[in-house]
C-alpha positions as YAML, in Angstrom:
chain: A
units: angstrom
residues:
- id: 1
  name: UNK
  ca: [126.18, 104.44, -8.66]
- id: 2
  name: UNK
  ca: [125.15, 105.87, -11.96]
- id: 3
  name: UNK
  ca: [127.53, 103.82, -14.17]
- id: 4
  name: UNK
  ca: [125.95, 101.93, -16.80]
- id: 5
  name: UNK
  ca: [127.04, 98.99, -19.45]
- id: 6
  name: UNK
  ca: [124.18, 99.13, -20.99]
- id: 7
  name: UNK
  ca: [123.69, 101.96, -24.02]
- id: 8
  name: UNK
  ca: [120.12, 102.02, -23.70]
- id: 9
  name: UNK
  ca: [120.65, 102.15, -19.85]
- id: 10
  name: UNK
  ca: [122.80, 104.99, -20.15]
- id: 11
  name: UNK
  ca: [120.25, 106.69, -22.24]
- id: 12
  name: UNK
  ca: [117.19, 106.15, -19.59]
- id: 13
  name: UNK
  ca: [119.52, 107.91, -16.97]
- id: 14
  name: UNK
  ca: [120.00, 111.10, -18.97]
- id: 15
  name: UNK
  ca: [118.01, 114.43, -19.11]
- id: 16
  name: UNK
  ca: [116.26, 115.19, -22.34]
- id: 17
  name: UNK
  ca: [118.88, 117.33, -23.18]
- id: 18
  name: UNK
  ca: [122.42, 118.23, -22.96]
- id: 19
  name: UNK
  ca: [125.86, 117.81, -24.31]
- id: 20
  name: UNK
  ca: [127.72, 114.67, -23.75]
- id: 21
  name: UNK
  ca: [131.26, 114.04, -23.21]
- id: 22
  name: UNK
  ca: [133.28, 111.16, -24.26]
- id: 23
  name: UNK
  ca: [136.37, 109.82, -22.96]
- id: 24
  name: UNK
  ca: [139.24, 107.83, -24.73]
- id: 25
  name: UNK
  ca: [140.94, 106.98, -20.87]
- id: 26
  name: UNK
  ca: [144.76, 105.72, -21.52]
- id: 27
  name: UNK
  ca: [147.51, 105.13, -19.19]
- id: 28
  name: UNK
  ca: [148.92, 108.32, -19.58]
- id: 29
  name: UNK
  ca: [146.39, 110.59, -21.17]
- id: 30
  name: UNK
  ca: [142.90, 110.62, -21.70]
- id: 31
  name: UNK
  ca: [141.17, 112.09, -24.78]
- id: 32
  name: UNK
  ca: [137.80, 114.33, -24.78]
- id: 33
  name: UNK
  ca: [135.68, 114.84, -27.18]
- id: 34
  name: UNK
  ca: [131.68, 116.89, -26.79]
- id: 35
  name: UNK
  ca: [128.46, 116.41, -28.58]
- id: 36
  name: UNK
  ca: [126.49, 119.50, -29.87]
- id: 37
  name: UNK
  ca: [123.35, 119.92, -27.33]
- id: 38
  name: UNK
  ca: [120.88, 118.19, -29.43]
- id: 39
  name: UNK
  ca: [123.56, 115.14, -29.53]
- id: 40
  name: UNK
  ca: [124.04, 114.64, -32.80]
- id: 41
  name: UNK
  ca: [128.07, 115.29, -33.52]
- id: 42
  name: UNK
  ca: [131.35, 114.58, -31.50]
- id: 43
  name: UNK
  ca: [134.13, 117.82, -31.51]
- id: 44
  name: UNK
  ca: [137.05, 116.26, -30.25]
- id: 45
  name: UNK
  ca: [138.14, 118.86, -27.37]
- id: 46
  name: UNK
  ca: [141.68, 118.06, -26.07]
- id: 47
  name: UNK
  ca: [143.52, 115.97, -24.34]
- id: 48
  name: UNK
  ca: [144.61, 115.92, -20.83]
- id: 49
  name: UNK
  ca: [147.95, 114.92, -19.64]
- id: 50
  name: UNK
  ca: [147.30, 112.43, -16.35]
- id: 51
  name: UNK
  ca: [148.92, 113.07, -13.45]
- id: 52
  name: UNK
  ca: [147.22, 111.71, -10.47]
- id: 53
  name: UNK
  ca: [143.23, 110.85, -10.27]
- id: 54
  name: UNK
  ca: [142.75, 113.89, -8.06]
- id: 55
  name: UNK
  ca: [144.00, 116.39, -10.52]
- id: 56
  name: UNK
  ca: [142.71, 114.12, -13.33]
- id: 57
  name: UNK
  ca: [139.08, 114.05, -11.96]
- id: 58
  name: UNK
  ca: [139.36, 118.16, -11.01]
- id: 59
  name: UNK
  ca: [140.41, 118.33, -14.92]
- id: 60
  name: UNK
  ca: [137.23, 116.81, -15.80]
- id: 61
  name: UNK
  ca: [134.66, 117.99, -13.58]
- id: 62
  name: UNK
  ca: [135.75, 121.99, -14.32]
- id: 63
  name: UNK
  ca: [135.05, 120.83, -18.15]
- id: 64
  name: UNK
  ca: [132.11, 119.33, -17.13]
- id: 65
  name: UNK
  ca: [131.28, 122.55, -15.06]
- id: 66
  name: UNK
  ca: [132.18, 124.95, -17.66]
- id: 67
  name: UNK
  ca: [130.24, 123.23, -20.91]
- id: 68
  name: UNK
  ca: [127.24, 122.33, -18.63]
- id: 69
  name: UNK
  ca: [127.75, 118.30, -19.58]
- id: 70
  name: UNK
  ca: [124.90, 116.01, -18.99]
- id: 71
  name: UNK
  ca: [127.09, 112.95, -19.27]
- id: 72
  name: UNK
  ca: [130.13, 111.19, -20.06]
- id: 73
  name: UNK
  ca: [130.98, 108.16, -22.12]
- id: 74
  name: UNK
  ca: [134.14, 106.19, -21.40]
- id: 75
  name: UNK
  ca: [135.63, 103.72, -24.22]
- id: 76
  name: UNK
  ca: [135.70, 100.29, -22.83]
- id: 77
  name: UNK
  ca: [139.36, 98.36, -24.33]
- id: 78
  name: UNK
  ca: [138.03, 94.93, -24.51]
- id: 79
  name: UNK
  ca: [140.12, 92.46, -25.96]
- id: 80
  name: UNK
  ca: [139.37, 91.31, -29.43]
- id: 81
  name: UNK
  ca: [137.58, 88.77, -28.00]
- id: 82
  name: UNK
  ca: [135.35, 90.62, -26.05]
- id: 83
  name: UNK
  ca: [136.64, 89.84, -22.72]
- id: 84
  name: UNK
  ca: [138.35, 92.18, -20.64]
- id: 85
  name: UNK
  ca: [141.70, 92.81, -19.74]
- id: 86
  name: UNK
  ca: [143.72, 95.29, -17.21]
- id: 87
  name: UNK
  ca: [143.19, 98.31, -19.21]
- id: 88
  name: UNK
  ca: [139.26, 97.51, -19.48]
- id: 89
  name: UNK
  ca: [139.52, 97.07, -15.31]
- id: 90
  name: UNK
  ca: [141.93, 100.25, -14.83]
- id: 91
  name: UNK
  ca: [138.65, 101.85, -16.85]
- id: 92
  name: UNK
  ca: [136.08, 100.62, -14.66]
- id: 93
  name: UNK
  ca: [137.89, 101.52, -11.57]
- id: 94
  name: UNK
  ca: [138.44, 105.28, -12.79]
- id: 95
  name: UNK
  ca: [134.17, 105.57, -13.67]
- id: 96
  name: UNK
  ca: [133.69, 104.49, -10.10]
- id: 97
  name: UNK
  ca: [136.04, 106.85, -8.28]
- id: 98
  name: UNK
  ca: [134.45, 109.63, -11.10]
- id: 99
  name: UNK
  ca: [131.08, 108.47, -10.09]
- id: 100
  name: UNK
  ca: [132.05, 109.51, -6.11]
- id: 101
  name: UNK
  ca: [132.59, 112.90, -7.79]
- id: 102
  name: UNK
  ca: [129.53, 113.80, -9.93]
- id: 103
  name: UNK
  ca: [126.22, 112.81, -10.89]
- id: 104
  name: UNK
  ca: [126.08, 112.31, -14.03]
- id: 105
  name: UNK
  ca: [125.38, 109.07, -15.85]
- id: 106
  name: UNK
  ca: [128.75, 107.54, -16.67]
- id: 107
  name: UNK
  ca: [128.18, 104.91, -19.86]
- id: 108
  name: UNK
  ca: [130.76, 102.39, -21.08]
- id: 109
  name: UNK
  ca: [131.43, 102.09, -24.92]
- id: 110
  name: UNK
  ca: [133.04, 99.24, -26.89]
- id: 111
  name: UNK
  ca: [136.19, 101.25, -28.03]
- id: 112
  name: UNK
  ca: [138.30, 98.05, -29.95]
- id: 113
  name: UNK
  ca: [138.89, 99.79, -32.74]
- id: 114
  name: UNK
  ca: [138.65, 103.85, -32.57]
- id: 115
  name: UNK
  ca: [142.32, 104.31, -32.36]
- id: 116
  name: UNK
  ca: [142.38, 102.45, -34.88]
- id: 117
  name: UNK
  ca: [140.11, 104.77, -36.86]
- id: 118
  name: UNK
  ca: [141.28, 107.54, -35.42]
- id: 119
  name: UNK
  ca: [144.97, 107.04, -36.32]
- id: 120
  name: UNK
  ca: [143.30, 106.22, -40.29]
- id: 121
  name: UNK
  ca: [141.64, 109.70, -40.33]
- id: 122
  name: UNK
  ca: [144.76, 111.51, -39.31]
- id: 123
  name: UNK
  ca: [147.04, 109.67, -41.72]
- id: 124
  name: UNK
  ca: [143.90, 110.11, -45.00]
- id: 125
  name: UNK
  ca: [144.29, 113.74, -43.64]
- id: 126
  name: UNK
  ca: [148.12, 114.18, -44.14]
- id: 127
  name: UNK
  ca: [148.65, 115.00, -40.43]
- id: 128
  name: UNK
  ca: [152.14, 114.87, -39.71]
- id: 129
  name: UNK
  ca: [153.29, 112.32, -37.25]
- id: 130
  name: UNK
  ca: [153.83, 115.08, -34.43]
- id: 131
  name: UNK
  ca: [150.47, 116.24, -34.55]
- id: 132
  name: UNK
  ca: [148.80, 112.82, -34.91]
- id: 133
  name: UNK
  ca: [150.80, 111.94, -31.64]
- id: 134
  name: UNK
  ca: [148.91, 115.23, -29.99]
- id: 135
  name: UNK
  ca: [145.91, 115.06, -31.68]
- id: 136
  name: UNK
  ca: [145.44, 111.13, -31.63]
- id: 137
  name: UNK
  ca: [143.76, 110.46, -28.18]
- id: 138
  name: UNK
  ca: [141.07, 113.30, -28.68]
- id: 139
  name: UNK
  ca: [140.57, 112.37, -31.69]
- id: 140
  name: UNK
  ca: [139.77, 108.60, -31.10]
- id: 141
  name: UNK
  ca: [137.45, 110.50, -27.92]
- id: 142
  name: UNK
  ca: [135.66, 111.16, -30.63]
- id: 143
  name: UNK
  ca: [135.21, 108.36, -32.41]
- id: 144
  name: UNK
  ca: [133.86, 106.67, -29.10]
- id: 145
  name: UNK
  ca: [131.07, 109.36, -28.62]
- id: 146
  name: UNK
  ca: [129.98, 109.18, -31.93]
- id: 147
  name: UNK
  ca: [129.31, 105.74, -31.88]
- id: 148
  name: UNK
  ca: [126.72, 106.41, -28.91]
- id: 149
  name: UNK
  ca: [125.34, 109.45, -30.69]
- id: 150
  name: UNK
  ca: [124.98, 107.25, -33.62]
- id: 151
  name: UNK
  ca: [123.11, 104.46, -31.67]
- id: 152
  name: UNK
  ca: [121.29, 106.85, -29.78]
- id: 153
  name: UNK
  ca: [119.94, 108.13, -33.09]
- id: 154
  name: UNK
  ca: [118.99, 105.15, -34.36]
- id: 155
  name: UNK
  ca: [117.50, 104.41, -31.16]
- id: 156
  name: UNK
  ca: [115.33, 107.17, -30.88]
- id: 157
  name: UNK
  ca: [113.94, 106.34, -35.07]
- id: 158
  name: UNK
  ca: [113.19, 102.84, -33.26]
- id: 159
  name: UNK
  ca: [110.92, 104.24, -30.75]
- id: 160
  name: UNK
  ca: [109.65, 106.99, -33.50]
- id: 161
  name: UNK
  ca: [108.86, 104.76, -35.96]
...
């Protein structure tokens, strides 16, 4: 399978070039946010209502489809401690059945905190509480995928430098 822990793994299994997507995968939503092509910003995009993995998946690979993704990036809930609980497992099980579906590279990202910053954004930014409740799971999508951009940047001034 092409799932990967591993950021720098991740990055070995992608094409040269593409957009990326990046996933904020709750219990009863999950939040998507895209890079630009030459990776360098997250958009958060929307956020899908789950229903069942079959509709969920068929959600996600028509995006994929439609923006021509060259992977996707799912925040990993550890605990605060690092270790991982239910909702890091119920992650890890929903990358392998997506993994059956496509084949892109699937990467895990440490998400502990981009709710969090998400939820800080939308309150500096005077959202009102009803939009921060539809807006709040893309959002923190985003913050997820930036954090790879951002590494992958940094990554790539490593190897340039």
């Amino acid at each position: 399978m092409n799932i990967h822990d591993r950021v720098e793994d991740f990055v070995t299994a992608l094409p040269r070039h593409g957009a990326l997507a990046g996933l904020d995968f709750g219990e009863k939503t999950i939040g998507v946010a895209v890079s630009d092509g030459l990776r360098n910003v997250a958009t958060p995009l929307l956020t899908i209502r789950r229903v069942k993995f079959t509709e969920d998946a068929a959600h996600l690979l028509a995006l994929i489809a439609q923006r021509g993704l060259a992977g996707l990036i799912l925040g990993l809930p550890r605990n605060m401690d690092g270790s991982e609980g239910p909702r890091a497992q119920a992650t890890r099980a929903f990358a392998r059945n997506l993994a059956r579906l496509t084949p892109l590279p699937i990467g895990f990202w440490d998400e502990r905190l981009s709710t969090v910053a998400a939820e800080r954004a939308l309150l500096e930014a005077d959202t009102s509480r009803k939009r921060r409740k539809e807006v709040i799971d893309h959002v923190a999508a985003g913050y997820i995928l930036q954090g790879v951009l951002d590494r992958m940047g940094h990554m790539r001034r490593e190897t340039e430098g």
